[in-house]
C-alpha positions, 0 to 999 in steps of 0.5 A, a space after each residue: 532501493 529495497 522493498 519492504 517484506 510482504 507479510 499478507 497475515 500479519 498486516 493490519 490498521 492499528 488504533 487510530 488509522 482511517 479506513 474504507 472499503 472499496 472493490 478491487 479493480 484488479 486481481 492480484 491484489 494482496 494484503 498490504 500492498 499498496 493501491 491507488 484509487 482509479 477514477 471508477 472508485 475501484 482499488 489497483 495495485 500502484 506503481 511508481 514506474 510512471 505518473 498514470 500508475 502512481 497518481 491518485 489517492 493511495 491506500 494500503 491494503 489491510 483486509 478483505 471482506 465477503 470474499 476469501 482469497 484465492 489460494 495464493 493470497 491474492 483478493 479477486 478482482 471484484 473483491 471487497 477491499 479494506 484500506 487504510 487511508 492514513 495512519 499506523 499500519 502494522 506491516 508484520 514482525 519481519 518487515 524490517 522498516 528503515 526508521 531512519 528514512 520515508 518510505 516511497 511507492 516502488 516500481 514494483 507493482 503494489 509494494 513500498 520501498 526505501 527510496 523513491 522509484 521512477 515517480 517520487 511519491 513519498 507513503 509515510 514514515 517508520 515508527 518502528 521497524 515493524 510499524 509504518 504510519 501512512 500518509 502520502 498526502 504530502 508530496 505530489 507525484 514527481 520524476 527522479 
């Protein structure tokens, strides 16, 4: 399993893609990592490493708002977080997607993969190598 490149400048929701604003739950949030919704409506990093970090309504991270980053790139915990909740996400020019397979939620803290980690939960498909069209609304959360 291979994550995808993560390209914090370079990431953002392209014509068509519904988005929303939440507040970070957590620091270390970046720009076009994955997240999932908490049951307080804030915004974590997800993980596929077990059903309670990787159930819930998923988003990507696409931009930060009335808060700057701190000098790793990383929104605050308390930060104002923009997500796409589905459509096309323009992931960077190196992000070097696999169009020939979905792409899943990781074991690895906030980050897409290639193939499904421990929890399957499938978070779209490539329409290029640079472009991933979101949704994971189609699959349940689901041991390997």
């Amino acid at each position: 399993m291979a994550n995808v490149g993560l390209y914090p400048k370079e990431v953002r929701p392209l014509a068509g893609s519904i988005t929303k604003t939440f507040e970070a739950g957590e620091a270390d949030i970046q720009i076009g990592m994955l997240l999932r919704v908490n049951a307080d409506g804030k915004v974590v990093r997800a993980r596929a490493n077990s059903a309670a970090n990787a159930t819930g309504k998923l988003c990507i991270a696409v931009a930060a708002a009335g808060v700057l980053p701190n000098a790793s790139g990383n929104v605050p915990n308390g930060g104002t977080v923009t997500v796409v909740l589905k459509g096309a996400v323009f992931m960077g020019k190196d992000a070097s997607l696999d169009e020939t397979k979905p792409h899943f939620l990781s074991n690895d803290l906030g980050r897409i993969a290639d193939a499904a980690g421990t929890v399957k939960r499938a978070v779209g498909y490539p329409l290029s190598s640079q472009i991933l069209f979101f949704d994971d609304t189609d699959i349940e959360p689901s041991s390997s």
